[in-house]
N, C-alpha and C positions, 0 to 999 in steps of 0.2 A: 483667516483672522478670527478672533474669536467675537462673539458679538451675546450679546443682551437682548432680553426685552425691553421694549421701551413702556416708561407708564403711562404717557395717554394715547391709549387705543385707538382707533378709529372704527365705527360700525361692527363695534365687538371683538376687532381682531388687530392681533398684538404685533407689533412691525419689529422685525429684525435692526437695529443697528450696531455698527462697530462700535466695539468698544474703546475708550479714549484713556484712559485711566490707567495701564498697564503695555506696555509693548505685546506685539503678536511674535505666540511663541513659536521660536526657532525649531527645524527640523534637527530631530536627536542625526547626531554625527556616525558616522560608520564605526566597525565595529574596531579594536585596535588589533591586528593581524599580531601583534607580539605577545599577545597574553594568549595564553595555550587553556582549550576549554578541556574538564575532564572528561576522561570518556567514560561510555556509558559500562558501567561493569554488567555483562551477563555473564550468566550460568552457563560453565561449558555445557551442560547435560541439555537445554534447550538448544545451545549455538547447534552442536552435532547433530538432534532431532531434524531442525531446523536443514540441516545440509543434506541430512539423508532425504525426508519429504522432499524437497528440491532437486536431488538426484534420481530419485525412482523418474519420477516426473518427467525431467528430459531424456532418461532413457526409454521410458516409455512413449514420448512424443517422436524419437526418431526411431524405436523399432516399428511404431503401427506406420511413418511416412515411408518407410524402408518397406514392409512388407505389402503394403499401397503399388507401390511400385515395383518392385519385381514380381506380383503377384500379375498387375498388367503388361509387364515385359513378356514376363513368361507365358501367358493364356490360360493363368490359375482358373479353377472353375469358381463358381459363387459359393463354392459349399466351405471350398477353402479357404481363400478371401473371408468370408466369413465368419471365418473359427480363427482368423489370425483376428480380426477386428474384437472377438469375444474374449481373446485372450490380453489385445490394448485394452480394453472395456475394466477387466479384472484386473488391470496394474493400474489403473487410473482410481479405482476403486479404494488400492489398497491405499496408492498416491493421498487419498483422500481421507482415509483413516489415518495416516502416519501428521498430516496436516493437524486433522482433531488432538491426536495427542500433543505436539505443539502448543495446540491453543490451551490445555489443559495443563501441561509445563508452565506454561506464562501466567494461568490465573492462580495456580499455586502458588507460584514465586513471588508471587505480590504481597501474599500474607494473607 
């Protein structure tokens, strides 16, 4: 409900009451399912960045959980384990640069 201050204080402090003067206002109604909102128009050239960054990514997260594991199925040494984890290390990296250009597609596009 909305409410006011009142103007005689007491001990300095100002007492909340309802306000009488006006109805309390109704909660806005849902939204209506029949009007269609538009969509958001992006840049193919971002969407595809956007999907390749995304792709390295999950290929990169299932080749290091893949070589994780057959690395201990098989009794890979540490050396090799290793050089495969250096090798997820460097796709995650790049995951990570392909991300930055993303973020640089977008600040451009904005104007």
């Amino acid at each position: 409900m909305a409410e006011r201050r009142d103007a005689g204080a007491l001990n300095g402090h100002q007492r909340l009451v309802p306000r009488r003067d006006r109805p309390a206002a109704r909660p806005v109604p849902l939204a209506d399912p029949r009007k269609v909102v538009a969509p958001r128009v992006v840049d193919p050239r971002i969407a595809a960045a956007g999907r390749r960054a995304s792709l390295v990514l999950v290929v990169v997260g299932l080749f290091w959980i893949a070589s994780t594991w057959v690395g201990g199925r098989l009794g890979w040494s540490a050396r090799v384990q290793g050089l495969f984890d250096l090798f997820a290390l460097a796709g995650f990296g790049f995951a990570l640069y392909l991300t930055w250009q993303v973020w640089r597609l977008r600040r451009t596009h904005k104007g």
